[in-house]
DRENTORFI-415560 format. One line per 3 residues: number of its first residue (from 1); for each residue x, z, y of N, C-alpha, C. Coordinates in steps of 0.05 Angstrom, whole numbers. Atoms other than C-alpha are relative to their C-alpha. Example, Ala and Ser with C-alpha at 12.3 -4.5 7.8 and 13.67 -1.06 7.14 Angstrom:
REM DRENTORFI-415560
1> 18,0,-24,246,156,-90,18,0,24  -16,-1,-24,273,143,-21,-15,14,22 .
This chain:
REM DRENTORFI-415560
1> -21,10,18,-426,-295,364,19,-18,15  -15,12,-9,-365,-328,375,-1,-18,5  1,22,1,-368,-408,387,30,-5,-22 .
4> -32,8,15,-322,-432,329,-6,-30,-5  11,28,11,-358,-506,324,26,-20,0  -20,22,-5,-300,-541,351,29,12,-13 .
7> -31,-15,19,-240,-500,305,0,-30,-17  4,19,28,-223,-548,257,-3,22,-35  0,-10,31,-236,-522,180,29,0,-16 .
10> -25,-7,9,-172,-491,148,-13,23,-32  15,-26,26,-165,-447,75,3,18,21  -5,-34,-12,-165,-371,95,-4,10,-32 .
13> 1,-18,20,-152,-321,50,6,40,17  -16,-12,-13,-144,-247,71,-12,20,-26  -16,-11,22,-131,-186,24,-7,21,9 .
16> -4,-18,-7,-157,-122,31,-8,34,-21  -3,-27,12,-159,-46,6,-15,26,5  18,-17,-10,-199,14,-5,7,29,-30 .
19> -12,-20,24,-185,85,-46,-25,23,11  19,-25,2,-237,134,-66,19,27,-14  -20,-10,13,-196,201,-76,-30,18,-21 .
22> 26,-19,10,-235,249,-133,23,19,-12  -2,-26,11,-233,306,-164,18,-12,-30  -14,15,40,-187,303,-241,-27,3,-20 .
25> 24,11,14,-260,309,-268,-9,-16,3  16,28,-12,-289,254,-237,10,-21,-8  -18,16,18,-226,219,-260,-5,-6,-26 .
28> -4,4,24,-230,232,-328,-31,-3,-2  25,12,12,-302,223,-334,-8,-32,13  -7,23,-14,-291,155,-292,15,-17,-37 .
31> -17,7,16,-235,138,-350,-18,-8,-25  15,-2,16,-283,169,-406,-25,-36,-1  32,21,-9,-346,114,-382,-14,28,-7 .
34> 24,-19,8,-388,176,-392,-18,13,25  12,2,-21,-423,175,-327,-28,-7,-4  30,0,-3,-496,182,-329,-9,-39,3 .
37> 5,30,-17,-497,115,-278,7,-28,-18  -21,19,19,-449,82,-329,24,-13,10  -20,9,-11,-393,39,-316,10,-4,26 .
40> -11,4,-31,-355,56,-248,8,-20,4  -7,25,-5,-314,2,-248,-8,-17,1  14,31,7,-355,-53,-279,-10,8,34 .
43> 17,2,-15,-403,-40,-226,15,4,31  -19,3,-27,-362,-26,-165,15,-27,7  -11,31,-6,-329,-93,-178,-25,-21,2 .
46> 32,23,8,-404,-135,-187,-5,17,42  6,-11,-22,-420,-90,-118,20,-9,29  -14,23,-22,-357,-118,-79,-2,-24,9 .
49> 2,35,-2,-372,-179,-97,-25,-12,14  30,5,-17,-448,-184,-72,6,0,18  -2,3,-30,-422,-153,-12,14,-19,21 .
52> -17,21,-13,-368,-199,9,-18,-32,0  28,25,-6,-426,-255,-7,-23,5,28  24,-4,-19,-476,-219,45,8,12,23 .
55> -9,-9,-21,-424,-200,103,-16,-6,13  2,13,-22,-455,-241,148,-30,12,13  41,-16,0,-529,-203,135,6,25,8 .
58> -5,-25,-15,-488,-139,150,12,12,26  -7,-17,-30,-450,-141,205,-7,-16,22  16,18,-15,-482,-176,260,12,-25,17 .
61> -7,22,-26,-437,-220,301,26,-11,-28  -14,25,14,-404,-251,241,-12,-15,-14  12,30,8,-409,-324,216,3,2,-32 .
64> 1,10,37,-439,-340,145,28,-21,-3  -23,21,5,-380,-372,120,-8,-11,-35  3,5,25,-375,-409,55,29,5,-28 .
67> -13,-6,20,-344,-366,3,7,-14,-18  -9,12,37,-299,-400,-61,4,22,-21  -7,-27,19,-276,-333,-86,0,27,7 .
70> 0,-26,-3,-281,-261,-84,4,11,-28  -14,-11,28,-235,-224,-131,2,24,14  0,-26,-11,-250,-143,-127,12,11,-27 .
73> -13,-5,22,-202,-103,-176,0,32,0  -6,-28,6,-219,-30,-180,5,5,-28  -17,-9,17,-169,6,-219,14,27,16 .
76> -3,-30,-9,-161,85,-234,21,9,3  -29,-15,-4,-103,118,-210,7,26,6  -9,-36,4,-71,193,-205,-20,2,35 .
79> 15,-13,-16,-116,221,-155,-29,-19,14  33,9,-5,-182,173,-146,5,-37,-11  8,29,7,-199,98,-157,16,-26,26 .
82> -18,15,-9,-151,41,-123,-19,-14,4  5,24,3,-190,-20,-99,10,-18,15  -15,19,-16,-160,-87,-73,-32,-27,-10 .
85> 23,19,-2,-212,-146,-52,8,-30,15  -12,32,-14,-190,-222,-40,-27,-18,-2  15,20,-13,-225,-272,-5,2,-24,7 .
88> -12,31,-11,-219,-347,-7,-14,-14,21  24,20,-11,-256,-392,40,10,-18,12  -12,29,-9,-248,-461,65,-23,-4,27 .
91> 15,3,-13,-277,-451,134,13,-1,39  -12,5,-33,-273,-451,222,4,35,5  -3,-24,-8,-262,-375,219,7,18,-24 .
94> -11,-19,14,-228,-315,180,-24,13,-24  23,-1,17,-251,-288,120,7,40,-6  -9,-34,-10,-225,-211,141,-25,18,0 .
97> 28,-11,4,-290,-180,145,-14,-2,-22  11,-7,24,-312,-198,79,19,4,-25  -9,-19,21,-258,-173,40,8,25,10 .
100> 5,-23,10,-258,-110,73,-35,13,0  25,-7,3,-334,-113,74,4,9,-37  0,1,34,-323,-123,-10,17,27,-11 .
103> -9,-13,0,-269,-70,-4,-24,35,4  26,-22,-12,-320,-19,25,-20,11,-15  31,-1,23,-376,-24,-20,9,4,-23 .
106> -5,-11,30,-344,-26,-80,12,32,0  -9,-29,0,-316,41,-58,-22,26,-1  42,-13,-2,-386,67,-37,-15,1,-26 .
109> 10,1,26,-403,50,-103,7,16,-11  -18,-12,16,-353,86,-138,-9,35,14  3,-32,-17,-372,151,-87,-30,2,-10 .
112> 26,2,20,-445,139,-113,-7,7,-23  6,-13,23,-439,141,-182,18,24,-8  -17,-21,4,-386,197,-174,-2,24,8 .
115> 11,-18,-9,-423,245,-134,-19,23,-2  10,-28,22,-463,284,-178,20,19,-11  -23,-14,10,-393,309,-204,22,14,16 .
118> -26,-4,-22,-357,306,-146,-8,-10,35  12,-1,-21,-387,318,-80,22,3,21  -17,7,-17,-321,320,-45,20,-17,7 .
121> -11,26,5,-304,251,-62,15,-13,29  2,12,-29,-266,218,3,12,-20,-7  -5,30,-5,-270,147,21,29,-10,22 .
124> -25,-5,-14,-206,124,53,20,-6,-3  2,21,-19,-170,86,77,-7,-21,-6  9,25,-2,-204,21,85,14,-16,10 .
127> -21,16,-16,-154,-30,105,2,-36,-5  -12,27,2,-131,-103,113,33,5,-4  -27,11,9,-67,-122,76,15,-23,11 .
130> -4,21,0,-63,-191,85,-23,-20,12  16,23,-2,-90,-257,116,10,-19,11  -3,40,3,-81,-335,111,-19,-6,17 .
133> 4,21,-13,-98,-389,158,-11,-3,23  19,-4,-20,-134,-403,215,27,-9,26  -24,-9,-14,-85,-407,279,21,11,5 .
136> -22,-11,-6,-55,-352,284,13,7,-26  -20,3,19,-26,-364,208,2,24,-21  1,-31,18,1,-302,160,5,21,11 .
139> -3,-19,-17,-7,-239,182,0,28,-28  -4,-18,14,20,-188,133,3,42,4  -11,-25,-3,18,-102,137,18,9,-3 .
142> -25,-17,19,79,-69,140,1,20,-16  0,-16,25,92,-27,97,8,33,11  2,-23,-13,75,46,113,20,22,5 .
145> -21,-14,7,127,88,141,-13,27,-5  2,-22,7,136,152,114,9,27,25  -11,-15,-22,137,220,157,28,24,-6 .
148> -21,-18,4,201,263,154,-12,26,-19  16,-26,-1,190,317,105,0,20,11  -4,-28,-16,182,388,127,29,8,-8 .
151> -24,-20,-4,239,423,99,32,-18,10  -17,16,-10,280,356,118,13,12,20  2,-6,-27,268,370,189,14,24,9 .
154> -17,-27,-3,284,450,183,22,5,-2  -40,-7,4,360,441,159,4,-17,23  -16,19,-21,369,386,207,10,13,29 .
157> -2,-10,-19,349,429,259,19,30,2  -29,-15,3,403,483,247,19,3,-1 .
């Protein structure tokens, strides 16, 4: 592990993202609650949240920090389940790892109880958005460019 004894203690916050795509059954029985398992959401959000509490037990070379908040907000959208996972902490090191650890799991969750229905569920992308404090300050994602479409490309080139 890193030595962070001598950092001084700053907030941190960082902000991150996770999308399960499914099937439009998986959707609507997601929507319905009629899932065997029961509530995707509820439980995908209770599942983020544990995890972003027990980073430090999963991934090995990071520091228990002392969590204030962990806000996980899965919500269904046209082609699978959206999640976004924030992380407060008032500590000597980033708190990036446990919201996309919280990000992660709640997605895993959601591929879990969705997989009896929908076995071609894909997890994806897992990302960092955002993160507060520490040294090196705010560090925001730009915002994804888009690729030329195809038939763009074909007139251009004529």
């Amino acid at each position: 592990m890193v030595d962070v004894g001598a950092k001084p203690e700053s907030a941190r916050r960082a902000l991150a993202e996770a999308f399960v795509s499914l099937s439009a059954t998986a959707r609507r029985r997601v929507r319905e609650n009629s899932l065997e398992k029961g509530d995707v959401l509820a439980t995908a959000r209770l599942a983020g949240i544990c995890a972003a509490k027990r980073t430090a037990d999963l991934i090995p070379l990071c520091h228990p920090l002392r969590v204030v908040s962990v806000r996980v907000d899965p919500t269904l959208r046209r082609g699978g389940v959206h999640i976004r996972a924030e992380v407060l902490a008032h500590d000597r090191t980033g708190v990036e790892m446990e919201a996309l650890t919280a990000a992660a799991v709640a997605a895993l969750t959601v591929y879990d109880m969705t997989k009896a229905i929908d076995r071609g569920a894909v997890v994806g992308p897992v990302r960092l958005l955002e993160k507060d404090g520490g040294k090196t300050g705010r560090w925001v994602r730009p915002p994804a460019v888009r690729p030329p479409r195809r038939n763009a490309s074909r007139r251009s080139s004529r």
